[in-house]
N, C-alpha and C positions, 0 to 999 in steps of 0.2 A: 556288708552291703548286700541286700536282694538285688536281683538280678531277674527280670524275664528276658525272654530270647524270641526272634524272628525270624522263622527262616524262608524266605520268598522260591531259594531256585533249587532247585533238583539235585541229586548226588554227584550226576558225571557230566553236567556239562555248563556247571559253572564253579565257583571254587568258595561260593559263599556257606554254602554246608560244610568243608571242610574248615573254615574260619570260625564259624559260628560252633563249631565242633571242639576246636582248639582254644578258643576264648573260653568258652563254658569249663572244660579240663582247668584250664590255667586259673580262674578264679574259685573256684572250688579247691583248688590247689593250696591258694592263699587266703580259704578260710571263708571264702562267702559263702552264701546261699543263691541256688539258679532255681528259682520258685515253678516255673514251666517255659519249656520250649515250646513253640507253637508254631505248624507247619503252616503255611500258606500258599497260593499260587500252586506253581510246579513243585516247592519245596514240600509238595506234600509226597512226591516220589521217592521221598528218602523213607518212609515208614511200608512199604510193599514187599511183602514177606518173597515175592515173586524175581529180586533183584539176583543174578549170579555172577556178581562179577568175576572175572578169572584171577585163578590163585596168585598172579603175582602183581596185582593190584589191589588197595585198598578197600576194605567192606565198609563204606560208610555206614550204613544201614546197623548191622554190626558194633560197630564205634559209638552210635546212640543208644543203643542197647542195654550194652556194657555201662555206658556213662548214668542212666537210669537206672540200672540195678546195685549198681554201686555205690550212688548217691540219692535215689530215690527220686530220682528229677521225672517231674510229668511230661511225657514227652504228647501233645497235644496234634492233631490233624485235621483240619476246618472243613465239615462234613460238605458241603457245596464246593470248595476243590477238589475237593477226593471224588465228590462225583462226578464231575467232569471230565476225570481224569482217569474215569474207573477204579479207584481207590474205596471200596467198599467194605465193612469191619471185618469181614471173611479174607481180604487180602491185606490184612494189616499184619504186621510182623511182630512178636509179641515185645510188650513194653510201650507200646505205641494205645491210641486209644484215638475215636473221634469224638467231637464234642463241634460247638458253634463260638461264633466270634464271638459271645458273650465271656469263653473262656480268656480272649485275645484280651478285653478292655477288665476284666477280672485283675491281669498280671499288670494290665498299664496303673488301675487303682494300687494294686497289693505291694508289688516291687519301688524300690528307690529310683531304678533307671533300668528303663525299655532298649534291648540295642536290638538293633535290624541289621541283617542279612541278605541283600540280593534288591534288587531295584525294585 
């Protein structure tokens, strides 16, 4: 099955990026395809190269990373919340990219099933 992803809330202060982080692992795992992740809202704070979290907590930022370079998954950041947010392609973390919702209704056409992340 294709798979696109949504991810609405930010790294640390909701838990839907680490969900949407371990969904993606776990079906990838079992053989699917995660055609593009796509940051939205706050959740575009998960691609800010600018993130340090301390060593004895999780780098989600890092974890998407990793999961794009390993699988090649688009990881997507919707340029009008990124600017709101200050999230501009100079503070993007590498493996990350911005684009427009055009890439959002792309993965709703492309993929079998859209799942969302964060209200």
């Amino acid at each position: 099955m294709k798979f696109g992803i949504l991810v609405n809330e930010g790294p640390y202060n909701h838990q839907a990026s680490d969900s949407a982080y371990q969904f993606a692992k776990a079906a990838l795992e079992k053989g699917h395809e995660i055609f593009r992740v796509f940051f939205y809202y706050d959740g575009v704070l998960n691609a800010t190269k600018h993130s340090e979290p301390p060593s004895d907590d999780r780098n989600v930022i890092k974890n998407w990373q990793k999961l794009a370079e390993d699988h090649k998954v688009d990881l997507v950041v919707c340029v009008a919340a990124g600017l709101r947010r200050g999230i501009v392609e100079s503070s993007l973390a590498p493996g990350f990219r911005i684009s427009g919702l055009g890439q959002l209704i792309e993965s709703g056409i492309q993929c079998d099933r859209m799942v969302t992340f964060g209200d």
